[in-house]
N, C-alpha and C positions, 0 to 999 in steps of 0.2 A: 623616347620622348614621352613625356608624360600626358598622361590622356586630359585632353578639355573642358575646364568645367560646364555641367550643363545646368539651365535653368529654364524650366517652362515659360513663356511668354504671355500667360496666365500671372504667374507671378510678376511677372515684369509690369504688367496693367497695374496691378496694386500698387506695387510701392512708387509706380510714377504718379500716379493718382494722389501718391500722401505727399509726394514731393511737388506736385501743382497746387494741393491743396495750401500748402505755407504760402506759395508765392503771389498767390492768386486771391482774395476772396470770394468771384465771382463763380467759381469752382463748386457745382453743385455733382454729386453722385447719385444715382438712380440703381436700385436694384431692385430684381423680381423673386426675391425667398432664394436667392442663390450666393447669397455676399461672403459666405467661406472658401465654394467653388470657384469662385471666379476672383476671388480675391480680395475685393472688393471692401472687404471686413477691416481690411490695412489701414486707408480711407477713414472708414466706420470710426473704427479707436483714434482716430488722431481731431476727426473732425463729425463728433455725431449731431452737432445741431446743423450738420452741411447734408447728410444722405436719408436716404429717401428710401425705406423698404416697400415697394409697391403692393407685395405680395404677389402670388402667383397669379397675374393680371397682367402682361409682357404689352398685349395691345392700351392698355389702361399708362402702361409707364411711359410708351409714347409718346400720348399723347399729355403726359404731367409733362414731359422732356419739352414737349412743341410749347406748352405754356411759360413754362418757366425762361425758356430760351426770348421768347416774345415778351417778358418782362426785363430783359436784358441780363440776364443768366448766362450763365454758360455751362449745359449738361453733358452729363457723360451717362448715358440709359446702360446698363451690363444685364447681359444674361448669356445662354448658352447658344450658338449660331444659328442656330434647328430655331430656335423658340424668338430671337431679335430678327434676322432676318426672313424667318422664315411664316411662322403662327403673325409676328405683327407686322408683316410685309404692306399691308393695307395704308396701317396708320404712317409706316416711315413715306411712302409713297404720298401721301395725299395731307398729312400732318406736317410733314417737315420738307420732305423735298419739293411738293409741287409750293407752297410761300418762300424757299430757300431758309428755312431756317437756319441757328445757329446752334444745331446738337451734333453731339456726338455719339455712336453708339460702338461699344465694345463688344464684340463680340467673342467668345470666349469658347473653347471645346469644340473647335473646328474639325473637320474634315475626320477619314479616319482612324486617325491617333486617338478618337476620345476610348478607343479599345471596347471594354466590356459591355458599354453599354448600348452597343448596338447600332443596328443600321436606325432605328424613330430617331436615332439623337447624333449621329455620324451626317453633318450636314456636309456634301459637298456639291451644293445647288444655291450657296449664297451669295460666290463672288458674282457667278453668274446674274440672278435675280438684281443685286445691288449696282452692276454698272447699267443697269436696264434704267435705273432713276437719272434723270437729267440732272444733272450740275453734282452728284453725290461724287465723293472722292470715298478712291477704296484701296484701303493699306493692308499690306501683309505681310509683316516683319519676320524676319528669320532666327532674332536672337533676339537673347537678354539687352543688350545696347540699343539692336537696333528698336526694338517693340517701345523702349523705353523714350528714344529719342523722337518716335513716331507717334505718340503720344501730345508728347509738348507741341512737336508741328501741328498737330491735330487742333491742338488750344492754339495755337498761334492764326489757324486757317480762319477766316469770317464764312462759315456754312456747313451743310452736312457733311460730317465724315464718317465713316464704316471702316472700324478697325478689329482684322480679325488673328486671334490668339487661340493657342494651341492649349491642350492638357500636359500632355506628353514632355520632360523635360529635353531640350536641343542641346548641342555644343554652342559653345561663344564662339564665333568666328571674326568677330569683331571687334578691334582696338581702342576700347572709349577714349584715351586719350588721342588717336588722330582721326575718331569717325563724325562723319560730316551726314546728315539726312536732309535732301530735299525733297519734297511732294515733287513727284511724276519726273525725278531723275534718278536714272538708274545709277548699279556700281559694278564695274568691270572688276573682278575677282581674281582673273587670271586670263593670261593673255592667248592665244590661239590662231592658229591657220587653217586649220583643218575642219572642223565642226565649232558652231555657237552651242552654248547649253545656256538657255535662260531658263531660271527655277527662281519660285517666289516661295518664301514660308519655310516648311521644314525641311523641305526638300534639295533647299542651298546647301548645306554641309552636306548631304548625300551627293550632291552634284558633283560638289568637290575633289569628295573622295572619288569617283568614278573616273572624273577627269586625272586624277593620280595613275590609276591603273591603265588609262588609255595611254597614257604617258609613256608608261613602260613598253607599249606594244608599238611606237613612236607614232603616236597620232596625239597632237598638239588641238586639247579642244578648249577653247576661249568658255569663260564662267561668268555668266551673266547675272547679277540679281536684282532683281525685277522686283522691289520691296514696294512701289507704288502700280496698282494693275489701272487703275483709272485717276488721272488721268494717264495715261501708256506709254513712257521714253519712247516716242516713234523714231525719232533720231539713232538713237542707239540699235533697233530693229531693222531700220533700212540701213546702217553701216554695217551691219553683222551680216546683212542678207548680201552685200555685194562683197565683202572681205571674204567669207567662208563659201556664202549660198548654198550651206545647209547648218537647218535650225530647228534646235531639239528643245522642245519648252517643260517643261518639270514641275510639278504641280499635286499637289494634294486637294484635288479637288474633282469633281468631272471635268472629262476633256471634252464638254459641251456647256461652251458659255463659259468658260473661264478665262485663265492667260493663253492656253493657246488657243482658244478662237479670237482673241484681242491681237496678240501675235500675226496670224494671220491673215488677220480684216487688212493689217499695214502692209503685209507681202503680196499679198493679192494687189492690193490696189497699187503699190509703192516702187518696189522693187520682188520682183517675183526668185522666188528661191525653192530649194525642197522644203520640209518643214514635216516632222515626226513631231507629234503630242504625247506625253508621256501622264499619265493621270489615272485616275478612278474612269474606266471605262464604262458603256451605258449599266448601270446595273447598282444594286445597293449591295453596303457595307453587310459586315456581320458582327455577331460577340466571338471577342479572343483579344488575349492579350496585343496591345499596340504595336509592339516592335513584329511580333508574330505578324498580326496585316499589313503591316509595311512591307514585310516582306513576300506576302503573299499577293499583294496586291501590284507589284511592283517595284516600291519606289523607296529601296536600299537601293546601297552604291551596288551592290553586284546585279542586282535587274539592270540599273541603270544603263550601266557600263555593257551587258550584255546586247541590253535591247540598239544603243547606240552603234556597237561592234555591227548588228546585223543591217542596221540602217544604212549604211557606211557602204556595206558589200551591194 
């Protein structure tokens, strides 16, 4: 079978960006000296009297986003996840979340897959920090379709959204002719008896495949993707916890404050189940090639698969 094509979801911010911008006029772009990195430059050439280079000013572009959304705008702030969520955490918090505003922020070079450049820029302490804001919705797409369709939800929502995108190019796993995206409903993947696997981001197609190989050893494990973490499919989390009652959650992020502590908050309180966290454990990233930390880090299908195998026993 021929292999998948892949496309960063990085890229996929861009070009939905230039495909909102026709549809939309209210469609403004914000960026912080990063509009090639992040994409964003797509946007740029189609519509430059719409974007906004802030400069390397992230807290500054926040609060142009809080302005312009309050003049009845509709922004999109982009920079790298370290530097949106993390350096302008103040402004999104107290500029846009606590009046509800109506921005959007892209966050880009997540978790990490950003590779070489290290644990200062390998955020995996945004999703975390981001569902901590009241009323903020927080998306984290797994492919080219879905990023792309998570986007327009994004423009379609009235309030803050946090949408976070990878470096690293992913496989498509996703049917744009029959894919459907809603905020805070998940998508059952594949079906299962034996073990839930909820994985949000890049981690889905690894999930996948792992679920392949448990297959073969006949352990039936159910694929969850968890493309919206806030608000949380809790429905889908308490029927996985009483179908299987046990739940594996997949994550390119720390396993503190992320999907599986959201995961969790609902088994604890909801239906009580096992639940293994699969993620960046307490500790920072390093420089090396992407695929290389994936796999040192865990979260290829063969950890995956492995670490589930011993969960299991």
């Amino acid at each position: 079978m021929a292999e998948r094509k892949k496309i960063a979801t990085r890229e996929s911010y861009g070009n939905a960006l230039a495909e909102l911008g026709k549809l939309h006029e209210d469609v403004v772009v914000l960026d912080a000296d990063l509009a090639a990195a992040t994409k964003t430059s797509t946007f740029q050439k189609a519509f430059p009297e719409r974007h906004i280079d802030c400069g390397i000013a992230e807290c500054n572009m926040i609060g142009v986003a809080a302005g312009l959304a309050a003049a009845g705008k509709v922004p999109f702030a982009s920079s790298f996840a370290m530097f949106a969520a993390g350096r302008a955490f103040e402004q999104v918090r107290n500029s846009v979340g606590y009046p509800k505003l109506n921005v959007k922020i892209g966050a880009t070079h997540a978790g990490i897959s950003v590779g070489e450049d290290g644990a200062t820029h390998q955020c995996n302490e945004d999703i975390a920090l981001m569902r901590t804001i009241p009323g903020m919705v927080v998306l984290n797409p797994a492919d080219d379709v879905e990023a792309r369709a998570a986007v327009a939800a994004a423009y379609a929502h009235k309030g803050p959204v946090y949408l976070r995108f990878g470096r690293l190019a992913v496989p498509v796993i996703n049917e744009e002719e029959t894919y459907q995206f809603e905020i805070g409903k998940s998508i059952r993947l594949r079906e299962g008896k034996d073990v839930t696997i909820i994985a949000s981001g890049l981690p889905v197609s690894e999930s996948l495949e792992a679920a392949k190989m448990l297959a073969e050893d006949g352990i039936e494990a159910e694929v969850i993707n968890m493309h919206t973490i806030k608000p949380l499919d809790e429905a889908a989390v308490i029927e996985a916890a009483k179908k299987t009652g046990k739940i594996v959650t997949v994550e390119e992020h720390s396993v503190i404050g992320g999907l599986g502590s959201a995961v969790c908050d609902v088994v604890a309180e909801k239906a009580p189940a096992r639940v293994m966290k699969i993620g960046i454990n307490d500790t920072y990233g390093e420089s090396g090639p992407a695929v290389e930390l994936i796999k040192k880090y865990g979260l290829d299908a063969q950890s995956i698969y492995e670490k589930i195998k011993g969960f299991l026993k």
